[in-house]
C-alpha positions as CSV (number, residue, x, y, z in Angstrom):
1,X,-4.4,15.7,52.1
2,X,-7.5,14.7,50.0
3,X,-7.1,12.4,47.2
4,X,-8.5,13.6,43.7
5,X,-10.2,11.9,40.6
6,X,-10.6,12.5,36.9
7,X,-13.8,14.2,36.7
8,X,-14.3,13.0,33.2
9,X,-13.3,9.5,33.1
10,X,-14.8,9.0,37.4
11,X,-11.4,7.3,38.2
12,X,-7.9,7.4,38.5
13,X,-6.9,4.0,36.3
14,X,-5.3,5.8,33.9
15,X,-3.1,8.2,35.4
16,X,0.2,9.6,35.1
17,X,2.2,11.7,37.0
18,X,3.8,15.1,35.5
19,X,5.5,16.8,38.1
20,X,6.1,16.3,41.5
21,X,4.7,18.6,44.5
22,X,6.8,21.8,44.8
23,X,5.4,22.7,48.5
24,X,5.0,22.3,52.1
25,X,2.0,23.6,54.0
26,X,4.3,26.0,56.0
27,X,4.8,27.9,52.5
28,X,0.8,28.5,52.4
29,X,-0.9,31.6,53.6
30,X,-2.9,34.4,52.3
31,X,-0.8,35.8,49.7
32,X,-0.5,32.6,48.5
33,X,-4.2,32.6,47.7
34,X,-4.5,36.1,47.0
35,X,-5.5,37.2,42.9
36,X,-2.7,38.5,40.9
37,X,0.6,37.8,42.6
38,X,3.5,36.6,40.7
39,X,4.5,33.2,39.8
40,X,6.1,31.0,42.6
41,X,6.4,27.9,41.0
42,X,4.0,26.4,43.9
43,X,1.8,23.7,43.1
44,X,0.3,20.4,43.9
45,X,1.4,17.4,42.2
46,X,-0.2,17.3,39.1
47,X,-1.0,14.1,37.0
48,X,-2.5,14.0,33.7
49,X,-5.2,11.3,33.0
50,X,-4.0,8.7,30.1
51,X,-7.9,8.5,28.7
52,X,-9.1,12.0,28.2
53,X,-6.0,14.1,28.8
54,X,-7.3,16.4,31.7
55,X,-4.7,17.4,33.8
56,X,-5.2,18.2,37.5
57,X,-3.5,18.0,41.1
58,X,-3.5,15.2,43.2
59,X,-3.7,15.0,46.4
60,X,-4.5,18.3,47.7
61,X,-6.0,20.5,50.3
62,X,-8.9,19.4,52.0
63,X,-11.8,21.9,50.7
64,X,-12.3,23.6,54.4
65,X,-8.3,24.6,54.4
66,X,-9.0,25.9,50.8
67,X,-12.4,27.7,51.6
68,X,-10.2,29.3,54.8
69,X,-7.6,30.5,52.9
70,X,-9.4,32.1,50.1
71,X,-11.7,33.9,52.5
72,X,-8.3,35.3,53.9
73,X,-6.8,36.3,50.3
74,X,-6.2,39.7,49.2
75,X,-7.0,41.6,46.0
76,X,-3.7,42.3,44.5
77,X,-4.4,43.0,41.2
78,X,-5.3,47.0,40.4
79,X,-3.0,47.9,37.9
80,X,-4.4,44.8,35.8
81,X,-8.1,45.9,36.3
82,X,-8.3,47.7,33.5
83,X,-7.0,45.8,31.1
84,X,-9.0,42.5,32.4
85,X,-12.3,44.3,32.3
86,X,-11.8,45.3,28.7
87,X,-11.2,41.7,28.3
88,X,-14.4,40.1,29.8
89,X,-17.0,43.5,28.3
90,X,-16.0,42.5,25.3
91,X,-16.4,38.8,25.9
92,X,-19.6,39.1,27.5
93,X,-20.8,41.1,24.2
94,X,-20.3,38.7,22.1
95,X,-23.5,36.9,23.9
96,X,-25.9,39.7,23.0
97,X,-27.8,39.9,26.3
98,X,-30.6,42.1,26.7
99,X,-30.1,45.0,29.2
100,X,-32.8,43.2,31.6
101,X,-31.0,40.1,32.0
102,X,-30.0,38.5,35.2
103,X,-26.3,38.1,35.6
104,X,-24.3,35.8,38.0
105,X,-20.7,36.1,38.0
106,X,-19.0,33.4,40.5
107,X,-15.6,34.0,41.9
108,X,-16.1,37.9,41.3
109,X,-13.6,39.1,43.5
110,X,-14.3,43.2,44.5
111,X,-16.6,42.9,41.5
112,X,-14.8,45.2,39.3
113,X,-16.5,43.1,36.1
114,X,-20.1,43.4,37.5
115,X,-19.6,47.1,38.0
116,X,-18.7,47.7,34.5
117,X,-21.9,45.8,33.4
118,X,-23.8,47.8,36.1
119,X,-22.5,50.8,34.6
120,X,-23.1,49.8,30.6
121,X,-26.8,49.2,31.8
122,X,-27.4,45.9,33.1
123,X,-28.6,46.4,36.2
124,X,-29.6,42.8,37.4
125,X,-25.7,41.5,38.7
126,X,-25.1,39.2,40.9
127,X,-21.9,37.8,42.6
128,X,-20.4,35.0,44.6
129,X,-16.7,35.9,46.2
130,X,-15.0,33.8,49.2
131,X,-12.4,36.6,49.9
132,X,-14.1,39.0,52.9
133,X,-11.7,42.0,52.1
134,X,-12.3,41.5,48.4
135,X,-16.1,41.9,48.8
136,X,-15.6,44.7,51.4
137,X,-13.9,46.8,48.4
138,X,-16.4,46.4,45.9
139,X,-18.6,49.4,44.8
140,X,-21.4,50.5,47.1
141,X,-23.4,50.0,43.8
142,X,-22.9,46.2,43.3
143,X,-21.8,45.2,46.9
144,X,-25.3,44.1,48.3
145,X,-25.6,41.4,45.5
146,X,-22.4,39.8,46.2
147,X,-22.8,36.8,48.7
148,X,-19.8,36.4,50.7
149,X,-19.2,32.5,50.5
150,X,-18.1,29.9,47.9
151,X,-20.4,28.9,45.4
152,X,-22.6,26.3,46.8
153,X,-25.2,23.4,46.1
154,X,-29.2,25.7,46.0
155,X,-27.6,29.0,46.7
156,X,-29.9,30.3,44.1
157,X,-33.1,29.5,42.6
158,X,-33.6,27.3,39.8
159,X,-34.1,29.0,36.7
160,X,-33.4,32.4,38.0
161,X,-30.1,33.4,36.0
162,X,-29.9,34.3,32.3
163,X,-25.9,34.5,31.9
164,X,-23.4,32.7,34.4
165,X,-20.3,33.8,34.7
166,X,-16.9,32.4,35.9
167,X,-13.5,34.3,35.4
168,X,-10.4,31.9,36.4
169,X,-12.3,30.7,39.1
170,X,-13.3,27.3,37.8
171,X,-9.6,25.7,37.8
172,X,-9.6,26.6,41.4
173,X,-12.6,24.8,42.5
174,X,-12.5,21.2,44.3
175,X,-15.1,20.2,42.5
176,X,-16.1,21.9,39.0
177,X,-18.8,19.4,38.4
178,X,-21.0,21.0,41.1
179,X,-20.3,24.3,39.4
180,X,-21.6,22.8,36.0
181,X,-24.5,21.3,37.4
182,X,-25.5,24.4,39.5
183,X,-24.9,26.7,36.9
184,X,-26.9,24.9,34.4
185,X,-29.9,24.2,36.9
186,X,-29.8,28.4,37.8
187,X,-29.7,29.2,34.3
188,X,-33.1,29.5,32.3
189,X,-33.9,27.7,28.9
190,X,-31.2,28.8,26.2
191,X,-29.2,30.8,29.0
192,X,-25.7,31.4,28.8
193,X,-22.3,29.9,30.7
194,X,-18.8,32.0,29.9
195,X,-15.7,30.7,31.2
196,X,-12.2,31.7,31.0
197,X,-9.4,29.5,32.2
198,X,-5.8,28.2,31.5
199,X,-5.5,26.4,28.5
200,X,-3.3,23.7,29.1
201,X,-2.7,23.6,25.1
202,X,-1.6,26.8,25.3
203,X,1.4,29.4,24.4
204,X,2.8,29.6,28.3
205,X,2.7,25.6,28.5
206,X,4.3,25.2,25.4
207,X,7.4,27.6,25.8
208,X,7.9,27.3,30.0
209,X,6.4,23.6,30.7
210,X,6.4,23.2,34.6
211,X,7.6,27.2,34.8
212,X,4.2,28.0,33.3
213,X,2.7,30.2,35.7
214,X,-1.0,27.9,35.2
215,X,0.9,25.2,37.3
216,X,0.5,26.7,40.7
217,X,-1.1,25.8,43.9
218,X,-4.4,27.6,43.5
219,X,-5.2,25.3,40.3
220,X,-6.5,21.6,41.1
221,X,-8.0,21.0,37.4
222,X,-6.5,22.5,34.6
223,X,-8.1,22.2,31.3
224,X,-8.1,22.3,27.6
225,X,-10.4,23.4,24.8
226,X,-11.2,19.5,24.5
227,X,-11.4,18.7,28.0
228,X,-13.5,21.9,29.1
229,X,-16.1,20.7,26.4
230,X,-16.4,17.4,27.2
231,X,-17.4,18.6,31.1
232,X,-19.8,21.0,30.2
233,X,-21.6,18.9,27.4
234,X,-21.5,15.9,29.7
235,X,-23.8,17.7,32.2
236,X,-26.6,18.9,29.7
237,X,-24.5,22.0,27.8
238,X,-23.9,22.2,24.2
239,X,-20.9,23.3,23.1
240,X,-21.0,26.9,21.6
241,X,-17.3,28.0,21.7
242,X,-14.1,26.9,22.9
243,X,-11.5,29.1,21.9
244,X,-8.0,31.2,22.5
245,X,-8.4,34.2,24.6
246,X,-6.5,37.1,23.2
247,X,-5.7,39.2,26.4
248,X,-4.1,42.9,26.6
249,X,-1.2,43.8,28.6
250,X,2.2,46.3,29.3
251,X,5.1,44.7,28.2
252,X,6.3,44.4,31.8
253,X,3.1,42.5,32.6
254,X,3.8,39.9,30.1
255,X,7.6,40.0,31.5
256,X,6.9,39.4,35.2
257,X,3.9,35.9,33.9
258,X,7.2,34.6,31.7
259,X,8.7,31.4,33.1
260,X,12.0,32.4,32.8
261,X,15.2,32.7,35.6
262,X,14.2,35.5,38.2
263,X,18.0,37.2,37.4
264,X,17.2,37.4,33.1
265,X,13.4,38.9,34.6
266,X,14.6,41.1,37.3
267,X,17.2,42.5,34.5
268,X,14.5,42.6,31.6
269,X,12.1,44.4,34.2
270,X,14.8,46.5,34.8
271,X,15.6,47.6,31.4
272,X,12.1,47.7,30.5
273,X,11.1,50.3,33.3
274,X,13.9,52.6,32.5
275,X,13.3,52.8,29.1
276,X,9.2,53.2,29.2
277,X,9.2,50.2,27.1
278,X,7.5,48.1,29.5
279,X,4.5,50.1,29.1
280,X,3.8,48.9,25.9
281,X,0.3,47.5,25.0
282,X,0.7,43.9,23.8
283,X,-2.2,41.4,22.5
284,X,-1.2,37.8,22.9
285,X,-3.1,34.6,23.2
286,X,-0.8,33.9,26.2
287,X,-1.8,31.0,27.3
288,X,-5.7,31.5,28.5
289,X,-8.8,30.7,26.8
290,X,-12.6,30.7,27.0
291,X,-15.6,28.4,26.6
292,X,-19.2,29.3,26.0
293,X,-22.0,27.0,26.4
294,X,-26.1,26.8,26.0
295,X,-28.4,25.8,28.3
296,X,-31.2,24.5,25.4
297,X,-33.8,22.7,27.5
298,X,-34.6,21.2,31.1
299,X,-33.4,18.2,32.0
């Protein structure tokens, strides 16, 4: 196990543990890496740093074991596609980009949300995805651009990107400050970073605690709106939102995330599927949120 450090403060003098490790390394395999699945209640033990408040897990994997199993991982989550590209489109609209930009989109999985862009116009997409069966699924179309690898230091050229972005990938990284300084040395002058993550202020936290389905082995540093600004702005970005992500899902879907007793959810699943209530679009600001920042001039 590899020991970790808040990546704000540079140390580990003011830490605090919040819950205890849940796991052995016999319960880790390829689902357990795989995008989608249900909650376990897996997870490192996670600490929360006294100074700044980021929360993350300490020890954990060492980053080869991690990099192995994701390659391994499975995409498990098709009956959510829909619903999560609607999600990041309209996301990604709100930045206004020009149909000729140059989009990166790290931790892109089959690539469903650089299709959709593909398909609204942009042409220029560009992916990064550790999982070899996830990149062997994604469209013919888009496939080519994705490298099959984690992200890594001069992958790209400097300057070459005009949007980068990073879908619940960044709380799963070893080390987000090489993301944030790669992504702002790919992006040009006044380009674009768009994040989505856990919010560790969020709904889920606040109602299930531990049972929160962000506390899980595939997080190492979970942040919030505070803690995700005070990353990007102290590697060159400026700040120009941090804010609750309102997501869209069946009533079932929200079911199955909910920290409660597997009996009361198998029974609510239950009822909910026999009725055809489950399939009931709900909007929540669940527990997810996402950060936008500006790349305004070279460092």
């Amino acid at each position: 196990m590899k020991q970790t450090i808040c990546i704000l403060c540079g140390n580990n003098d003011a830490v605090r543990e919040l819950y205890p490790a849940t796991f052995s390394e016999k319960d880790l395999n390829r689902e357990t890496y795989s995008a989608r699945r249900l909650p376990d209640r897996i997870h490192y033990r996670m600490v929360k740093c006294a100074g700044c408040g980021l929360i993350f897990s300490n020890p954990i994997l060492p980053a080869e074991k991690i990099a192995g199993l994701y390659h391994e991982s499975v995409c498990t989550y098709d009956t959510q596609v829909e619903y999560i590209t609607t999600t990041y489109v309209d996301l990604f609209s709100k930045l206004h980009v020009a149909k000729n930009a140059k989009i990166l989109e790290v931790g892109c999985g089959n690539g469903f949300f650089l299709k959709a862009l593909f398909d609204h116009g942009i042409k220029k997409v560009y992916g990064v995805e550790p999982g070899e069966d996830m990149v062997n699924n994604a469209h013919i179309s888009i496939r080519k651009n994705i490298k099959k690898d984690i992200f890594r230091k001069n992958q790209f050229p400097e300057k070459s990107f005009d949007t980068v972005c990073c879908f619940h990938t960044l709380d799963h990284l070893a080390d987000p400050v090489l993301f944030v300084k790669e992504a702002y040395r790919i992006l040009k002058p006044g380009g674009y970073v768009l994040v989505v993550v856990h919010d560790t202020g969020g709904l889920s936290v606040k109602l299930f605690g531990e049972k929160s389905p962000i506390f899980d082995i595939e997080h190492i540093y979970l942040f919030s709106k505070k803690t995700i600004a005070m990353l990007f702005e102290k590697f060159g970005f400026t700040t120009v939102t941090a804010a609750s992500l309102v997501n869209r899902y069946p009533l079932s879907y929200w079911v199955r995330m909910a920290g409660i007793p597997g009996s009361v959810k198998r029974l609510a699943l239950s009822v909910l599927g026999k009725t055809g209530i489950g399939n009931i679009n709900i909007s929540l600001a669940g527990g997810n949120m996402y950060y936008v920042g500006r790349k305004d001039s070279v460092r």
